[in-house]
Backbone as numpy.savetxt, mean C-alpha at the origin, in Angstrom:
# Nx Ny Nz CAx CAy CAz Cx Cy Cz
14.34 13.27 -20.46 15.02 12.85 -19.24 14.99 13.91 -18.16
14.29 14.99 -18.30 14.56 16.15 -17.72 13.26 15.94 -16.37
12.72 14.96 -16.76 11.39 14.83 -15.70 11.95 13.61 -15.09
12.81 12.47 -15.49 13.29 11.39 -15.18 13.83 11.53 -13.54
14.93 12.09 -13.36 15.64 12.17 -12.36 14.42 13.17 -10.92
14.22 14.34 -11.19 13.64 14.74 -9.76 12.34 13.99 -9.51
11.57 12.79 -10.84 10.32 12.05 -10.10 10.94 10.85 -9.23
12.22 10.69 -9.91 12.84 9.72 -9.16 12.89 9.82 -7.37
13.90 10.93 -7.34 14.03 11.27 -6.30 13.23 11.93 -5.37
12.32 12.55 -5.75 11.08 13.25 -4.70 9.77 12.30 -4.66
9.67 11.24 -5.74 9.04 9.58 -4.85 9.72 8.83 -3.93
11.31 8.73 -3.91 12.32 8.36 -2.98 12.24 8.76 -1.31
11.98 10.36 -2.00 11.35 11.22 -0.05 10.38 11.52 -0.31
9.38 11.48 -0.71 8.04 11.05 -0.46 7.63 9.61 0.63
8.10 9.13 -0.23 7.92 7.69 0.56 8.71 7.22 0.98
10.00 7.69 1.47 10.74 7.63 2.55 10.03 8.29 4.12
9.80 9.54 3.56 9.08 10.21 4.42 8.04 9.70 5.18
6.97 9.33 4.37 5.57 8.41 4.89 6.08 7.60 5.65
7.19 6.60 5.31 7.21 5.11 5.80 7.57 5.30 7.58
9.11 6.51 7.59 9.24 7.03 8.70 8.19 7.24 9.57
7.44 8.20 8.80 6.41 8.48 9.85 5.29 6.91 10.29
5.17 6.48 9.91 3.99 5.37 9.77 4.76 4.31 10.87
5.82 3.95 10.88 6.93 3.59 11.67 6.95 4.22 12.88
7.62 5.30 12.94 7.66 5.92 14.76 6.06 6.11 14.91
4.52 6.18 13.93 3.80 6.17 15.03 2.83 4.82 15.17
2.99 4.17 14.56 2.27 2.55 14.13 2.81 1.24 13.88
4.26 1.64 14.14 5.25 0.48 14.32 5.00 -0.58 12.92
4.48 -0.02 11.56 4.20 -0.60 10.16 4.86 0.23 9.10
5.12 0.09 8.33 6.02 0.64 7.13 4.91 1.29 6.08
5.31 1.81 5.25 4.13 2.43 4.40 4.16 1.10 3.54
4.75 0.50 2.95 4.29 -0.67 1.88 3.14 -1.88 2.88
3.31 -2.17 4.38 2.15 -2.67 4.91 1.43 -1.93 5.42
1.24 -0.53 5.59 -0.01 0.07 5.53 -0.68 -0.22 4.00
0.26 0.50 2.84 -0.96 -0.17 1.59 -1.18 -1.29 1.55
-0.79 -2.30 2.05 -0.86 -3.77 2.14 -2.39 -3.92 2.34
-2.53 -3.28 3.77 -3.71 -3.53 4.92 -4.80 -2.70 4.12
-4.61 -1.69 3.15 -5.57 -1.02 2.78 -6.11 -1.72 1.88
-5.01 -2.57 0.69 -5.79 -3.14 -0.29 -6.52 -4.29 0.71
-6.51 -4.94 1.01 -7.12 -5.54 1.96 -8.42 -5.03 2.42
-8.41 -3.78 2.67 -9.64 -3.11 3.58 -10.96 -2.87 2.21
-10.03 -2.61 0.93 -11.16 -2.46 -0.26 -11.35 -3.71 -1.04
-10.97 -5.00 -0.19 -11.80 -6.16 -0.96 -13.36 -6.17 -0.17
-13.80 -7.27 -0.87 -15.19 -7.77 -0.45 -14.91 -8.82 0.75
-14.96 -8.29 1.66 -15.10 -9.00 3.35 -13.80 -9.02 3.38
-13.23 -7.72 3.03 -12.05 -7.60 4.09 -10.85 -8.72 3.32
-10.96 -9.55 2.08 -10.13 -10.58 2.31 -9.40 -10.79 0.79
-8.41 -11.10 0.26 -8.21 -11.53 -1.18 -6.89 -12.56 -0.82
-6.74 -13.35 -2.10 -6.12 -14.32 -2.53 -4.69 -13.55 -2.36
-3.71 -14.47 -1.85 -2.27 -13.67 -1.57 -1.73 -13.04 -2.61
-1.78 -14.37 -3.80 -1.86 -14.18 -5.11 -1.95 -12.72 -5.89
-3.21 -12.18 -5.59 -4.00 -11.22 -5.89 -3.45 -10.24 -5.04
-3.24 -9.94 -3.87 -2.74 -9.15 -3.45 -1.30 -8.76 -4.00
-0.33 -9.62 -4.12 1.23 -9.67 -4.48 0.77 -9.10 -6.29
-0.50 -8.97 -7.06 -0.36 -8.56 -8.42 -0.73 -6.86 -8.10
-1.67 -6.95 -7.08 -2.19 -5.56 -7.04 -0.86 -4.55 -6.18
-0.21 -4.74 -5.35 1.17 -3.85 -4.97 2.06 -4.41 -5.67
2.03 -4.91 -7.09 3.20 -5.08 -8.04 4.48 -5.62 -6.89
4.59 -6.75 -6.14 5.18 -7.01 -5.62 5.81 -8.48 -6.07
6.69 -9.06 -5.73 6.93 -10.73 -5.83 6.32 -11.47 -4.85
5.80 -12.91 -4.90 4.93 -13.05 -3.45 5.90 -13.81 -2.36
7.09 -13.89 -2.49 7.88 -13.99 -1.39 8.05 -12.24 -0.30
8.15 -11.27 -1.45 8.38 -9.86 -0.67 6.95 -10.05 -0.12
5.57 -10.65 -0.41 4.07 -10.22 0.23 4.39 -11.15 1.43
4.75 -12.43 1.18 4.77 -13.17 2.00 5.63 -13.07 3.64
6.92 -12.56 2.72 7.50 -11.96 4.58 6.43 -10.53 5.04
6.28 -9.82 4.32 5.35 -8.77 4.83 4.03 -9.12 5.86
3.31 -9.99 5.28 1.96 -10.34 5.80 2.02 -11.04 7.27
3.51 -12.29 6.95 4.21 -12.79 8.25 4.29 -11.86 9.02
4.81 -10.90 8.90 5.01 -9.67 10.05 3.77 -9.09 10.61
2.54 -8.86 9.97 0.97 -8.50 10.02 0.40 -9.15 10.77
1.05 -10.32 10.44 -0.32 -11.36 10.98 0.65 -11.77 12.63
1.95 -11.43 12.90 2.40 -11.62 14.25 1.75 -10.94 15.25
1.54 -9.42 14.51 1.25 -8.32 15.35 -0.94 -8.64 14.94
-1.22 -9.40 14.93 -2.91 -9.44 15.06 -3.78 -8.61 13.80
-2.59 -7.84 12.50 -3.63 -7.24 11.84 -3.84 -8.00 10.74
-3.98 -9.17 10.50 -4.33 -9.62 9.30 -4.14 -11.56 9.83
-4.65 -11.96 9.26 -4.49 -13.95 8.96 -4.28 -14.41 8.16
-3.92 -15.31 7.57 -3.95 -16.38 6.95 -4.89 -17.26 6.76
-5.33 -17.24 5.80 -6.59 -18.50 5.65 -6.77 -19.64 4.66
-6.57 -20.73 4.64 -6.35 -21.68 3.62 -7.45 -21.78 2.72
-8.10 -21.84 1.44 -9.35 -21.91 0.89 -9.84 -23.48 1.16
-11.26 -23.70 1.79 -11.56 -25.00 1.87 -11.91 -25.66 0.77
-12.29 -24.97 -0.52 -12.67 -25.68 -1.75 -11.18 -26.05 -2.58
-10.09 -25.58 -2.14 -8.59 -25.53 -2.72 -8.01 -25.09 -1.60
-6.86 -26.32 -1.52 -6.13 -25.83 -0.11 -4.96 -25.34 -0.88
-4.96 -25.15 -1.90 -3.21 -24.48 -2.77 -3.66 -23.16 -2.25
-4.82 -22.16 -2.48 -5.07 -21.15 -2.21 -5.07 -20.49 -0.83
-4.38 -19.88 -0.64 -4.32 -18.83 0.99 -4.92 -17.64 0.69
-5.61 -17.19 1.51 -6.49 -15.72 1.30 -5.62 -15.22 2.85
-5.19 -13.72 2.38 -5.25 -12.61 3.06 -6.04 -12.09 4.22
-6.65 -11.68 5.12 -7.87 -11.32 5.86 -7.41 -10.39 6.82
-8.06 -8.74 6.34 -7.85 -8.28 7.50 -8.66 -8.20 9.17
-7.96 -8.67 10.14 -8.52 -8.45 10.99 -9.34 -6.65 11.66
-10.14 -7.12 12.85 -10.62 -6.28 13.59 -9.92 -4.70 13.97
-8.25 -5.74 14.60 -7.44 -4.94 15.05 -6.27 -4.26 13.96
-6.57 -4.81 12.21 -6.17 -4.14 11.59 -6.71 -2.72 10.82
-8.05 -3.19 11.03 -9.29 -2.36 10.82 -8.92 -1.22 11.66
-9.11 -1.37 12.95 -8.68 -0.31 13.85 -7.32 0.27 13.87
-6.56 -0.67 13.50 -5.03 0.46 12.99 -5.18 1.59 11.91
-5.69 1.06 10.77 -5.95 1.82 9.52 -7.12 3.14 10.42
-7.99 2.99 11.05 -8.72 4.13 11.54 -7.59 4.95 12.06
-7.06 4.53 13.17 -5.77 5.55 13.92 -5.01 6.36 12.96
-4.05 5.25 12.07 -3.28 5.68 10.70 -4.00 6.66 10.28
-5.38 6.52 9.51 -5.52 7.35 8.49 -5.12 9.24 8.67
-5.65 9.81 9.79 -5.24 11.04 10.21 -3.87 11.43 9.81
-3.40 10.43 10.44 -1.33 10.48 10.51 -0.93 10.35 8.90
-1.22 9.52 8.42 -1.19 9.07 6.50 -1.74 10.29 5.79
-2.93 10.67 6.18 -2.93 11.82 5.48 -2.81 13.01 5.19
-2.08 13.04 6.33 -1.44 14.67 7.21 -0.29 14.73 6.30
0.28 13.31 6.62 1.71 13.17 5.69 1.59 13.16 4.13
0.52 12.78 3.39 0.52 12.92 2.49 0.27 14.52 1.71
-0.84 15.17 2.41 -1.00 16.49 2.19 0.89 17.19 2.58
1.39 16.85 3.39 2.75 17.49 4.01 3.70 17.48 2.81
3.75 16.12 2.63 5.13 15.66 1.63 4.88 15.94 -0.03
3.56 15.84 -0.25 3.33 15.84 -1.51 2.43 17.08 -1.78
1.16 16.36 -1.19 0.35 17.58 -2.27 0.27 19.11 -1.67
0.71 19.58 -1.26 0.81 20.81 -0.68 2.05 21.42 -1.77
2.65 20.50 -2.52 3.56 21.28 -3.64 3.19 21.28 -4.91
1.69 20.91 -5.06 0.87 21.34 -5.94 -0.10 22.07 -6.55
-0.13 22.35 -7.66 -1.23 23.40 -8.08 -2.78 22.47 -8.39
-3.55 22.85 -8.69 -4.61 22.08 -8.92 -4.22 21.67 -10.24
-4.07 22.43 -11.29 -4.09 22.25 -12.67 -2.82 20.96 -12.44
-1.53 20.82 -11.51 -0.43 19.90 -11.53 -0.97 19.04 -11.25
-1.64 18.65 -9.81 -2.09 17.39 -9.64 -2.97 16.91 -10.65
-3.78 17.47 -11.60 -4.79 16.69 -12.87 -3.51 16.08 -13.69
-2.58 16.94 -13.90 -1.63 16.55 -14.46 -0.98 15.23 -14.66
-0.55 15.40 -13.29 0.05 14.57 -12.85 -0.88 13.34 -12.92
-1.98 13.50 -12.11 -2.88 12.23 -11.84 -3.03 11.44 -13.30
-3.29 12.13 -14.57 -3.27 11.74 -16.04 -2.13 11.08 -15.95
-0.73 12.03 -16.24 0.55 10.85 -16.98 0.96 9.35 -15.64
0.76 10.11 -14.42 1.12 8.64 -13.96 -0.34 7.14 -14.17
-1.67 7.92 -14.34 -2.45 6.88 -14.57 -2.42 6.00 -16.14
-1.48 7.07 -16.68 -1.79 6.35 -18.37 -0.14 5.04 -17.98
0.55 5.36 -17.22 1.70 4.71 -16.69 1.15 3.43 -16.29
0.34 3.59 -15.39 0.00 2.41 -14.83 -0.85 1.38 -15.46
-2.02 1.94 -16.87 -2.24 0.99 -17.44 -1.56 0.25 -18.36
-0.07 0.54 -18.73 0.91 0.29 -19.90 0.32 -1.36 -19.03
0.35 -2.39 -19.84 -0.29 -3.78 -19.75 1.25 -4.59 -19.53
2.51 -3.94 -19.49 3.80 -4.56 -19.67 4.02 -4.45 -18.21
3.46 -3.61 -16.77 3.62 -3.17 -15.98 2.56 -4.22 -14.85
1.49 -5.00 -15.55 1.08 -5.84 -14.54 1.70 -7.56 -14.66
């Protein structure tokens, strides 16, 4: 339990931190910047809402107000599948494309700031190991 509590809390301002920043300079939160990114690493820009709401471990009502908000401001659509209209695909736009260019500088300034700048090399392998063996536990997707 001795690792329990400060990963708690220094992911808390970690990504408190990011979201702030991503906010006063891109008017988007850090959970729809990763939104827009998983988005940016499908094939044409686009995936099933579905699929998106499994990949940010989210519920798809929390994806669904999120994307609503995306798609007000021009960075992303809505698209009904024409072979299945149950299916809605994700799509990032042009002008979300071009947000994520602006962002990335600012995102990764903050990320080097908040996080990895309090690491050693040998910590981050570390680290990168126990949280990746975390994420394949199969109880977690």
């Amino acid at each position: 339990m001795a690792a329990w509590r400060p990963f708690v809390t220094a992911a808390t301002v970690v990504i408190g931190a990011l979201d702030s920043e991503m906010k006063a300079s891109f008017g988007i939160s850090h959970f729809e910047h990763a939104l827009l990114v998983v988005l940016l690493e499908q094939p044409r820009r686009r995936a099933r809402m579905s699929d998106v709401a499994r990949l940010l471990r989210v519920e798809p009502s929390v994806l669904t107000y999120r994307v609503g908000r995306l798609e007000e401001r021009g960075l992303l659509k809505r698209v009904t599948a024409t072979d299945d209209r149950r299916v809605t695909y994700a799509v990032l736009t042009s002008e979300g494309v071009k947000l994520l260019r602006d962002a990335w500088p600012v995102h990764l300034s903050g990320i080097r700031r908040h996080f990895l700048s309090h690491l050693r090399p040998r910590d981050a392998a570390a680290i990168a190991r126990v949280l990746g063996s975390i994420l394949e536990e199969p109880h977690l997707d």
